[in-house]
C-alpha positions as CSV (number, residue, x, y, z in Angstrom):
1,X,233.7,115.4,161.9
2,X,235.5,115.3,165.7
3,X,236.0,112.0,166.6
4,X,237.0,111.1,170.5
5,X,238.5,107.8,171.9
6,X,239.5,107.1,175.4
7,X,242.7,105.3,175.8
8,X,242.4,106.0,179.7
9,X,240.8,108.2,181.9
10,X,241.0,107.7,185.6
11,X,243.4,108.8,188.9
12,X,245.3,105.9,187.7
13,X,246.3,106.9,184.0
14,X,244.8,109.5,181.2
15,X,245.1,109.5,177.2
16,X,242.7,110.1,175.0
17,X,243.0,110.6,170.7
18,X,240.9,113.0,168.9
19,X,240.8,113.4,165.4
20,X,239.0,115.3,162.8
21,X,239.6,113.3,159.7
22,X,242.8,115.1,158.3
23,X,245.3,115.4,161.7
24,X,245.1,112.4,165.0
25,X,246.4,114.6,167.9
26,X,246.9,112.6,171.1
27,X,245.9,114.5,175.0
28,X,248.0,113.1,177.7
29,X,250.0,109.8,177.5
30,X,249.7,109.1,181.2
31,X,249.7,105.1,180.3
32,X,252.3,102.7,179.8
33,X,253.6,103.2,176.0
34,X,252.6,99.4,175.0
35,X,249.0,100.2,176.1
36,X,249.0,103.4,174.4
37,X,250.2,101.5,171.4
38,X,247.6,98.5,171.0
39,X,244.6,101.3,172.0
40,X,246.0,103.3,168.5
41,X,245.9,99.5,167.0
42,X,249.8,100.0,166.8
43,X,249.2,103.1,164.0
44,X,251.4,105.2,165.7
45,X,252.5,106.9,162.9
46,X,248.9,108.8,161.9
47,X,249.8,110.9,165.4
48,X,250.7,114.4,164.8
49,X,251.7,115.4,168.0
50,X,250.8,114.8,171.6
51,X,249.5,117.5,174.0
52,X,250.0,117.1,178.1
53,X,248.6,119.1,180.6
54,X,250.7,119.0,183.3
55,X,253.6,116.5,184.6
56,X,251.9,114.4,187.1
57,X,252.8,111.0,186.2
58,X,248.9,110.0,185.4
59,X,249.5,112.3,182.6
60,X,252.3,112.0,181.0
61,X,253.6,108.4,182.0
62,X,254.5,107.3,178.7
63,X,256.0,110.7,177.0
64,X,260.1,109.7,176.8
65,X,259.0,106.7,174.8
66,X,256.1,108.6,172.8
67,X,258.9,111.5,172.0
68,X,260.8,109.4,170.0
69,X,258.4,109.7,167.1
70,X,256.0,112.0,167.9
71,X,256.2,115.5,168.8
72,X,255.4,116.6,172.4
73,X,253.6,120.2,173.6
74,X,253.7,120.9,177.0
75,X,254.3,124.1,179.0
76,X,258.1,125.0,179.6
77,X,257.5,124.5,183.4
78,X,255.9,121.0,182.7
79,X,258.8,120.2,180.7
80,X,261.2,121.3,182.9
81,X,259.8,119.0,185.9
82,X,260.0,116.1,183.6
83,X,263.5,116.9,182.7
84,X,262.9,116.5,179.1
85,X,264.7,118.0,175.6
86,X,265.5,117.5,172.1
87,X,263.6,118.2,168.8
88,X,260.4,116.3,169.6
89,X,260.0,119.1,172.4
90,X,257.6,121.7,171.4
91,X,257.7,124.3,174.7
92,X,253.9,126.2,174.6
93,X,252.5,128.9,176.8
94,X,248.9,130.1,177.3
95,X,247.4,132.2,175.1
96,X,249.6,132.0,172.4
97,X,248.6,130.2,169.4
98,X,249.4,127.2,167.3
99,X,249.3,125.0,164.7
100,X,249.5,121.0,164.2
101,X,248.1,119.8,161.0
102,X,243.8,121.4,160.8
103,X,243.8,122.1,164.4
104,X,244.5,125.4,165.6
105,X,245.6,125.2,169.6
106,X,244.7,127.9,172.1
107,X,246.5,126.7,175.0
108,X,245.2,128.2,178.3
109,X,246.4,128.2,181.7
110,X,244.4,126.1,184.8
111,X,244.3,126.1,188.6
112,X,246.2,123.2,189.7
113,X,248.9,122.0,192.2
114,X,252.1,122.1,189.7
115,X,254.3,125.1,188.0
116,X,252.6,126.0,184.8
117,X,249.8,123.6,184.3
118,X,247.6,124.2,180.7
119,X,244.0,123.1,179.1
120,X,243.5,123.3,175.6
121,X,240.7,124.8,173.5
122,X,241.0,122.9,170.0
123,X,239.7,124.1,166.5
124,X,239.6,122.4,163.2
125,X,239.2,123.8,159.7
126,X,235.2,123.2,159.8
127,X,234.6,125.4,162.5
128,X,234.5,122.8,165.3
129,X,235.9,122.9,169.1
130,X,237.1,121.3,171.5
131,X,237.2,122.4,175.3
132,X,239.6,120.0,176.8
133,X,240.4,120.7,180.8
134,X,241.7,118.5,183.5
135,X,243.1,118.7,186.7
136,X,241.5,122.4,188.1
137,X,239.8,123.4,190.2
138,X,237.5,125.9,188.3
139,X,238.0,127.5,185.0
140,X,238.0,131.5,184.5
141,X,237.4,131.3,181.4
142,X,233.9,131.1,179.2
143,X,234.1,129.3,175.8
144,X,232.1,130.6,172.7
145,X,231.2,128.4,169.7
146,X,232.1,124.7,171.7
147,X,231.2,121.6,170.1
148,X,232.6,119.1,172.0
149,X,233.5,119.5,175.9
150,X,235.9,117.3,177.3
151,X,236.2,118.3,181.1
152,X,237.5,116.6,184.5
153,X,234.3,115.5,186.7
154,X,236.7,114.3,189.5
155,X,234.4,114.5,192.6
156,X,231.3,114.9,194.2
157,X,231.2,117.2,197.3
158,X,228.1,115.3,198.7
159,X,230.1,111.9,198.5
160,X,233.7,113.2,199.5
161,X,232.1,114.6,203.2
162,X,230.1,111.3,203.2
163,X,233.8,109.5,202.5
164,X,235.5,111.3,205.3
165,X,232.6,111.0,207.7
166,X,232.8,107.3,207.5
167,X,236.7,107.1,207.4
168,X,237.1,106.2,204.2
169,X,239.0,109.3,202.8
170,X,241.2,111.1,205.1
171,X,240.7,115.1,205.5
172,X,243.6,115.9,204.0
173,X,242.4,114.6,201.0
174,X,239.4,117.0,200.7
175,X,241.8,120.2,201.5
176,X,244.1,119.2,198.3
177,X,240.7,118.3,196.3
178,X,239.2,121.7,196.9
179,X,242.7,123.2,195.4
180,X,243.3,121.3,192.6
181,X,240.5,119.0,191.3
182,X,237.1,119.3,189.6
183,X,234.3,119.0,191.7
184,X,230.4,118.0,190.1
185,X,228.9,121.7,191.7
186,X,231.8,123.7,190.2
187,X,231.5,121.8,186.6
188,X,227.4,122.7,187.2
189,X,228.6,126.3,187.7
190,X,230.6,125.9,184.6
191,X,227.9,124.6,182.2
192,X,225.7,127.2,183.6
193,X,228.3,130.4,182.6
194,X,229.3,129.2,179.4
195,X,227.5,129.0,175.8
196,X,226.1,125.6,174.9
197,X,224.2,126.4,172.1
198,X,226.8,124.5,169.5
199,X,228.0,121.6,171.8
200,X,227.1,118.0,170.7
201,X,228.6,116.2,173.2
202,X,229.8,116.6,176.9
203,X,233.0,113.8,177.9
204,X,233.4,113.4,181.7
205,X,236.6,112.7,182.7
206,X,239.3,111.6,185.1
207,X,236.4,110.3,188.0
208,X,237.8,110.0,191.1
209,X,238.1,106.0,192.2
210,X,236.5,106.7,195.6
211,X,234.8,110.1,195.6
212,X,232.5,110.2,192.4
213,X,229.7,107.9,191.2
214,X,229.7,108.0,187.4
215,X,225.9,107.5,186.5
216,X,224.4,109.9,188.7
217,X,227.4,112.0,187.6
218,X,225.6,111.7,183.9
219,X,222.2,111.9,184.7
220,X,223.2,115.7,186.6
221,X,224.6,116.8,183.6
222,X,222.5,115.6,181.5
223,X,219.5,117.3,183.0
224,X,221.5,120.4,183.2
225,X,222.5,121.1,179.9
226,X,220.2,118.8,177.6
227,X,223.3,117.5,175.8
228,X,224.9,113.7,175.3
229,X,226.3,112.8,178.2
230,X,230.1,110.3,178.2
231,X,231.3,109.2,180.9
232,X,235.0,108.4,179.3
233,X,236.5,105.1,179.6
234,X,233.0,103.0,180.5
């Protein structure tokens, strides 16, 4: 049985543990290495490796310090713009397959504004998966067979043009958004394209501070596809 805990999950910082039981994987370390270790309760040790999306610092903050006992699995253009090497390094690349512990790893490539960044579609032994995507814009991809979706919800368009009408958000922010961020009506496009019939719970992540409003966020999806509902990190 998946199990799902949010270390962090914000513009500000992003980690998040999933286990199945048999092998703790961590996604992102984008948080200060002390507060990744009291969120794992200091059992670093029951990690089996960390994945990271991309090297923007809200994802990957913590990763010289986590790579000194834990693997690390990131792109080789991720690693290469955090200027990192040695054995922890694990260099991945979409659509080719691997293995940590149960989990089988499809990485995947995503629409974002950095060289080579990746999303992750996660099976254990049982038959369950994970759809874990953050930082894009839009997926071309549809997902058979998910159990658990874990997906960036960064923005509302509704609220961004209400933002920048008022002053609050500059336009330059809603011309990177639109290239590199989830939006609520794309993720609705995405729920609508993709098979649902297995997935037990939906995770929202990485809400924008300014631009999103997490209960109505919910409620949307909720009503759309039936399913639990988590914002992550309330």
């Amino acid at each position: 049985m998946i199990e799902i805990t949010t270390l962090a999950s914000s513009s500000k910082g992003n980690c998040y543990k999933v286990t199945d039981g048999k092998t703790a994987l961590l996604l992102e370390c984008g948080i200060r290495y002390k507060d990744i270790q009291i969120g794992l309760e200091f059992r670093m040790r029951e990690i089996a490796g960390c994945l990271i999306t991309h090297e923007h610092k809200d994802h990957c903050e913590a990763v010289k310090d986590i790579m000194k006992s834990i693997d690390v699995y990131a792109s080789q253009g991720t690693l290469n713009a955090l200027g990192i090497n040695g054995h922890r390094v694990k260099p991945i690349a979409a659509k080719k397959q691997l293995t940590i512990g149960s989990w089988t790893i499809l990485p995947f490539d995503v629409q974002h504004d950095v060289n080579e960044p990746l999303g992750f579609l996660i099976a254990n032994q049982a038959g369950e998966k994970i759809l874990f995507a953050t930082d894009t814009y839009y997926l071309k991809y549809k997902f058979r067979g998910l159990t658990h979706i874990m997906i960036e919800c960064n923005y509302s368009m509704k609220i961004l043009n209400e933002n920048i009408l008022s002053g609050r958000v500059p336009v330059v922010m809603k011309k990177r958004l639109l290239r590199s961020h989830f939006s609520l009506e794309n993720i609705k496009d995405f729920f609508r394209s993709n098979d649902l019939s297995k997935v037990q719970e939906i995770y929202l992540l990485h809400l924008s501070d300014n631009n999103s409003n997490a209960e109505l966020f919910k409620s949307e999806i909720k009503k759309l596809t039936g399913k639990p509902v988590f914002v992550a990190g309330e």
